[in-house]
C-alpha positions in Angstrom: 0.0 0.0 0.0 1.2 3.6 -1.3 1.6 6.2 1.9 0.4 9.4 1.6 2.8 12.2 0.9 2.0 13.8 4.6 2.9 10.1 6.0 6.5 10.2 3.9 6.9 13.8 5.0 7.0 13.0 8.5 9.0 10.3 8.5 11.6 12.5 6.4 11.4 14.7 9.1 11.4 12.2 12.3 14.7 10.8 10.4 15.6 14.7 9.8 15.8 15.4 13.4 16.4 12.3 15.0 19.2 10.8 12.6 20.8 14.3 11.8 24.4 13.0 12.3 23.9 10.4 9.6 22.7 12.9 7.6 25.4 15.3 8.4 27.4 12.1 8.0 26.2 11.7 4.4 26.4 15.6 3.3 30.0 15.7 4.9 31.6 13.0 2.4 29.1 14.7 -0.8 30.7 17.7 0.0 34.3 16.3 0.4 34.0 14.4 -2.6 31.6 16.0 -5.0 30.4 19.2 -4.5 33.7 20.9 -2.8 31.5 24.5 -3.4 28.6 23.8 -1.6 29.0 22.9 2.3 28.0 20.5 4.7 25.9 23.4 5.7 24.3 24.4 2.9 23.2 20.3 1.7 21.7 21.1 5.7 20.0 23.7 5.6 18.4 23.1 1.8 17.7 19.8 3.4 15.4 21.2 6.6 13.6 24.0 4.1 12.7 21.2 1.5 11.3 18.6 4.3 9.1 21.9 6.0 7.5 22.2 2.7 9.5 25.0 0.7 8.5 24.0 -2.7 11.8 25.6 -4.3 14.3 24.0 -1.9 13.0 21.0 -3.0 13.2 21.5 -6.1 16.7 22.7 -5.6 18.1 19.6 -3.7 16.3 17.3 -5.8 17.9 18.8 -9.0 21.9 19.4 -7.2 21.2 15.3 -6.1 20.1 14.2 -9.5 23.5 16.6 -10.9 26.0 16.2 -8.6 25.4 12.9 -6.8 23.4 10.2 -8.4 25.4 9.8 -11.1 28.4 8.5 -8.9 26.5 6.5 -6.7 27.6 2.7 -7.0 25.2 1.0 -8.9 23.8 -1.3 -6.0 23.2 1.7 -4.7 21.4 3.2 -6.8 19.4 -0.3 -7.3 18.2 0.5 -4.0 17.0 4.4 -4.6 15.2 3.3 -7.5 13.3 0.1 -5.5 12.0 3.0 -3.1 11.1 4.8 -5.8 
């Protein structure tokens, strides 16, 4: 059964705030790695806007993920992505 967008929403945020170092984790080695001009801080804060419903910081960190970071994901991860999907 399909959740409803409010039901993802919230569990983005419940793992938003209560995961935040994996996150932080996770935006550290993009940001290391990948995007060297855009910090740990900004993949943060683009993150909190987009999961409090700010249609164009979604839009934003959708777009920089699809750019910058799917393409170098391993392909069994990216197997993964697209089965949530």
């Amino acid at each position: 059964m399909k959740k409803s967008f409010e039901e993802l929403n919230n569990k983005m945020i419940d793992i938003f705030v209560n995961e935040k170092w994996i996150i932080k984790e996770m935006y550290q080695q993009i940001n290391e790695h990948l995007t060297p001009d855009f910090s740990v801080e900004d993949w943060l804060t683009l993150h909190e806007k987009a999961i409090h419903g700010d249609l164009l910081s979604m839009q934003m960190l959708i777009g920089l993920w699809k750019r910058k970071v799917y393409p170098y994901l391993k392909p069994e991860i990216k197997k993964i992505v697209q089965e949530d999907n």
